[in-house]
N, C-alpha and C positions, 0 to 999 in steps of 0.2 A: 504494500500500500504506500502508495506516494504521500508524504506525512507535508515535506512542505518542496519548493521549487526556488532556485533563483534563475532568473530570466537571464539576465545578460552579466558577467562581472570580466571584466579586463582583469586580468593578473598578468604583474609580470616574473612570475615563479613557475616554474617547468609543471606540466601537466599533471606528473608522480607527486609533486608535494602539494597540490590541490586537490589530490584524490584523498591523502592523507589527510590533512588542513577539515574538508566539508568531512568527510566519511559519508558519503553518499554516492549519489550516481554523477558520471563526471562524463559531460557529451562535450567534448572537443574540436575547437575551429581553428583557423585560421593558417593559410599557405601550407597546409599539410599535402607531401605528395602520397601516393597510392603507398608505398613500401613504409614511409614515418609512419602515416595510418596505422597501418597492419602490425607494426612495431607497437607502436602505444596501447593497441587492445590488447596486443599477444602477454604487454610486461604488467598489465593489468595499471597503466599509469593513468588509462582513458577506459569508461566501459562502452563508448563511442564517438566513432569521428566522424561529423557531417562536413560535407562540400557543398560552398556558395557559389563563389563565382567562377568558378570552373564547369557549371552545371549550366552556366549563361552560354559560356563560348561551345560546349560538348554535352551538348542534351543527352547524347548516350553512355554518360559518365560509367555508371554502373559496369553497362556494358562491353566496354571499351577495358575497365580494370578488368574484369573475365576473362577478358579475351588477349590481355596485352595488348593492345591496339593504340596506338599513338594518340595522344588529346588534341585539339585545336589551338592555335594560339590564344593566348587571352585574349577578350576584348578590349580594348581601351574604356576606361570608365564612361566617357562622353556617349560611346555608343548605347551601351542601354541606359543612359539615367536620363537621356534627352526626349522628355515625355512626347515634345512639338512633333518626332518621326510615328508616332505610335509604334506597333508592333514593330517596325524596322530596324532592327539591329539587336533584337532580344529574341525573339524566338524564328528569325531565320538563318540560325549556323545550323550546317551540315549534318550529317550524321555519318558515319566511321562506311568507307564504302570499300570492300574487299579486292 
């Protein structure tokens, strides 16, 4: 049972001593690649790592780590946060084509 939640906290202390720190559940962000990921949940330092903005430029993020398949370049910020293009530059990158 989920007793209680913190939505967002910037720390600047490694992943492991925030896990230690809350003793709770520790869902992990930021410029994480595929492999620190998988390291962080494997050492028990994260009990998950979500992806943001890698999931703008590579819709088929998931997918892509399965498969080892190369990610997109990132986007440049401008491109999805510029509301004026609507949909343009947010949900039409690519998807991993064999």
């Amino acid at each position: 049972m989920l007793r209680s939640t913190i939505h967002s906290i910037h720390l600047s202390i490694p992943d492991h001593d925030a896990k230690k720190a809350l003793k709770g559940t520790v869902l992990a962000n930021n410029s994480y690649t595929r492999d620190i990921a998988e390291g962080a949940v494997r050492s028990g330092a994260a009990d998950f790592v979500s992806f943001g903005r890698p999931y703008i430029s590579t819709p088929d993020l998931a997918e892509r780590f399965e498969e080892g398949q190369p990610l997109n370049p990132d986007a440049p910020y401008e491109v999805y946060w510029d509301s004026s293009k609507g949909a343009e530059g947010y949900i039409d990158f690519p998807t991993y084509k064999a």
